[in-house]
N, C-alpha and C positions, 0 to 999 in steps of 0.2 A: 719183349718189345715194350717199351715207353713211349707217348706220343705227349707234347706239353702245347696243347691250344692257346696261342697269345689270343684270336678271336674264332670267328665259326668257320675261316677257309686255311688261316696261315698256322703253323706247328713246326715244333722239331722235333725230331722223330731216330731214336737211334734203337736198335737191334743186335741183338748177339747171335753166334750160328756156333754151332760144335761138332768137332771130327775127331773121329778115333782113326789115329794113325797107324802108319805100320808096325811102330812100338810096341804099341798098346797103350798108347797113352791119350788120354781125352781132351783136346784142348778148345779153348774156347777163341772165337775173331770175333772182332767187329764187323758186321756184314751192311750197315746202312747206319751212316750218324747226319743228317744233313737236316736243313732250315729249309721248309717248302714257302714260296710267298705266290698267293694267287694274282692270276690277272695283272701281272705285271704288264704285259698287251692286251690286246681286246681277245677274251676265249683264251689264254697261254699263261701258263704258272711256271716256277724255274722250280728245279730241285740246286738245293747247293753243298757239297759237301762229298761226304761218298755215297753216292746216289744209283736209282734205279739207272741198267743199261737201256737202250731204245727198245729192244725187242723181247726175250725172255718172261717178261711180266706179261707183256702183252696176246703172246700164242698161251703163257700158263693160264691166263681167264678170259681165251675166247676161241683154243682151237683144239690143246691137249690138258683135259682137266685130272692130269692123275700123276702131277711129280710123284707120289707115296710109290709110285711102281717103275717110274722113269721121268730123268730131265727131259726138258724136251731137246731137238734134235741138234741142233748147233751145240749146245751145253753137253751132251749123253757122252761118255767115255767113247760108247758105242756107236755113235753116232757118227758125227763132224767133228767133234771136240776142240770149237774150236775159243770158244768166250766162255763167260761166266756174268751171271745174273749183277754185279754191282761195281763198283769203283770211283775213285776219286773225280771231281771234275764239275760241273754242273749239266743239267739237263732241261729242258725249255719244251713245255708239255702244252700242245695243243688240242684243245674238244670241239669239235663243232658237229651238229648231228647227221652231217655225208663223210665227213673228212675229219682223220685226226692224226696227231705224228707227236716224235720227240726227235728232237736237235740237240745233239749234245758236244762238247770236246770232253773228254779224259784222260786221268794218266798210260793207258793202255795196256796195261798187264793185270787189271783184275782184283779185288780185296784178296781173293789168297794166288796172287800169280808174284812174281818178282817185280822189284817196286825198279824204274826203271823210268826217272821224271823226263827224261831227255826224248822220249818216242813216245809221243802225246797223240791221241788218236781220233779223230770225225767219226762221230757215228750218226746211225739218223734210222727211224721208221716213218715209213709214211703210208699212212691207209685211206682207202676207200669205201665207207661203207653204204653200200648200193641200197641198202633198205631201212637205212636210219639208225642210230644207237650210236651215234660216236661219241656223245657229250657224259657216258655210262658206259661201270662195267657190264660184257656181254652176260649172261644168264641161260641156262638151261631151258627155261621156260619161253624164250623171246625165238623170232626170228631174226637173225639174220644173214646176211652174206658180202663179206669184207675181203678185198683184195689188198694187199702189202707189199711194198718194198722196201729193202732192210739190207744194213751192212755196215762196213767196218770199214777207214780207211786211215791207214798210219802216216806222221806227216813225213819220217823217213823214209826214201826210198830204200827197196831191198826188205822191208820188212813185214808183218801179214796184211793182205789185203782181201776182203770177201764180200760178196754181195748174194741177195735172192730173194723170191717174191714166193708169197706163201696166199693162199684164198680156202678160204673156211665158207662151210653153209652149215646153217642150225635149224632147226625146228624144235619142237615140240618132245618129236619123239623119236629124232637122230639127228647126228653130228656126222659131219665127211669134211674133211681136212686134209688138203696136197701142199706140198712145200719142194723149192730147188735151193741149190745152193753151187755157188762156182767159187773159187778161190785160187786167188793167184800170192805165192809165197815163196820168198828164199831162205827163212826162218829155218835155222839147224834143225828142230823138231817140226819142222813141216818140209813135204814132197816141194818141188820147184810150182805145181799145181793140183787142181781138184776139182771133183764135183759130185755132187748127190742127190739126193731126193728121201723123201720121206712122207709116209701117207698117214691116216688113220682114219679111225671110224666109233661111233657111239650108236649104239641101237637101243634104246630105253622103252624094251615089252611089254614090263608090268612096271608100277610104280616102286622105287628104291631097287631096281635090278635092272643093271644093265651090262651087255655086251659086247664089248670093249675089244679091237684089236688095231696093230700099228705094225708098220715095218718099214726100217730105215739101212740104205743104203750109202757108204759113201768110197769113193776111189781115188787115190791117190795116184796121179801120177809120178813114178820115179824115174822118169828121165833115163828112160832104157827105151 
C-alpha cells in the first residue's frame, strides 16, 4: 500500500491484493487506486477512483474485527456472498459525531467480479451512532452502540438488489454484534430471493485473550 499526501487531509492512495488461484498460480489486482479530497461539504470527503464500497470497511472496524479468520457476512463465501469490499465509482463519506454514512455510485461488479460498465449501481450506509464516535474509527477500548443501514441497488432492473441493518454494542470488555439481510434478485448466480442473519460476539477476559464466536445463516429461496 502507497499513500502520497498533497496536504494533512487529501492523498492518493493505491493498494495491491493477491490470490492464489485454482491453478496454482499467484496473481496480483489492484484493490484500491483513488484520490481522497476532504471536506468537499461541511463533515463529507469523496473517494474517487476504485474505491472503498459503503459497508465492508465499516462492520471490519466496528462490529467483526478478525477478517484473518473470516470476511465479514455479506463478503464470506459462507455467508451471503453477495459484494466485495472495493470498486470503480466514487464514494461521498460523511463524519459527524451521532451520524455518519457513505453514498456512493459504482460500476457494480466488484475489482475482482466482471467488469460490466452498463449496470452501474447506488449504494449507501447510513449509521446511527447513539453514544457518539462517528467522526473516528471505533476502538476496542471505547464505548459504543451504532445502528446501520446498508445496501445495494442496481440501476437495471432484473439485476441484484439487497439491503439490511446491522447494530453492534462495545465496551471495554465485549463486543455483541447482530446483522439481517434480505435480497431480492434474478441474477443467474443468484435465487429469484433471500435472506439472513448473522450474529457474533467478543468477550476480552484477561488482557490480549479473547473469546471470539460468530454464526451466519443465509437462505435462498429457489422458487419451488
Amino acid at each position: 500500500q502507497v499513500k502520497a499526501y498533497m496536504n494533512k487531509h487529501d492523498y492518493f492512495r493505491t493498494t495491491f491484493d493477491t490470490h492464489h488461484d485454482n491453478t496454482g498460480d499467484w496473481k496480483v489486482r489492484l484493490k484500491y487506486s483513488y484520490l481522497y479530497l476532504d471536506s468537499i461539504l461541511p463533515n463529507t470527503g469523496v473517494e474517487l477512483g476504485q474505491v472503498h464500497r459503503p459497508w465492508i470497511d465499516n462492520e471490519e472496524h466496528g462490529g467483526w474485527n478478525y477478517r484473518s479468520i473470516s470476511k465479514v457476512f455479506v463478503e464470506a463465501s459462507k455467508g451471503a456472498h453477495l459484494t466485495n469490499s472495493a470498486d470503480l465509482g466514487f464514494n461521498l463519506k460523511t463524519k459527524l459525531k451521532y451520524f455518519s454514512s457513505e453514498l456512493g455510485v459504482f460500476n457494480g461488479e466488484g475489482y475482482h467480479g466482471d467488469k460490466n460498465a452498463n449496470e452501474v449501481s447506488g449504494e449507501w450506509r447510513l449509521t446511527t451512532h447513539l453514544l457518539g464516535g462517528g467522526t473516528h474509527k471505533a476502538k476496542a477500548k471505547n464505548q459504543y452502540l451504532n445502528i446501520s443501514y446498508f445496501g445495494q441497488k442496481k440501476a437495471k432492473t432484473g439485476n441484484l438488489d439487497w439491503h439490511g441493518g446491522h447494530i453492534v454494542y462495545n465496551q471495554k470488555a465485549f463486543l455483541i454484534s447482530a446483522q439481517y439481510i434480505d435480497v431480492i434478485s434474478s441474477q443467474e448466480k443468484f435465487s429469484d430471493a433471500g435472506d439472513g442473519h448473522s450474529y457474533n460476539l467478543e468477550y476480552r477476559f484477561v488482557p490480549k485473550w479473547n473469546l471470539i464466536g460468530r454464526m451466519d445463516e443465509f437462505n435462498k429461496d429457489l422458487g419451488t
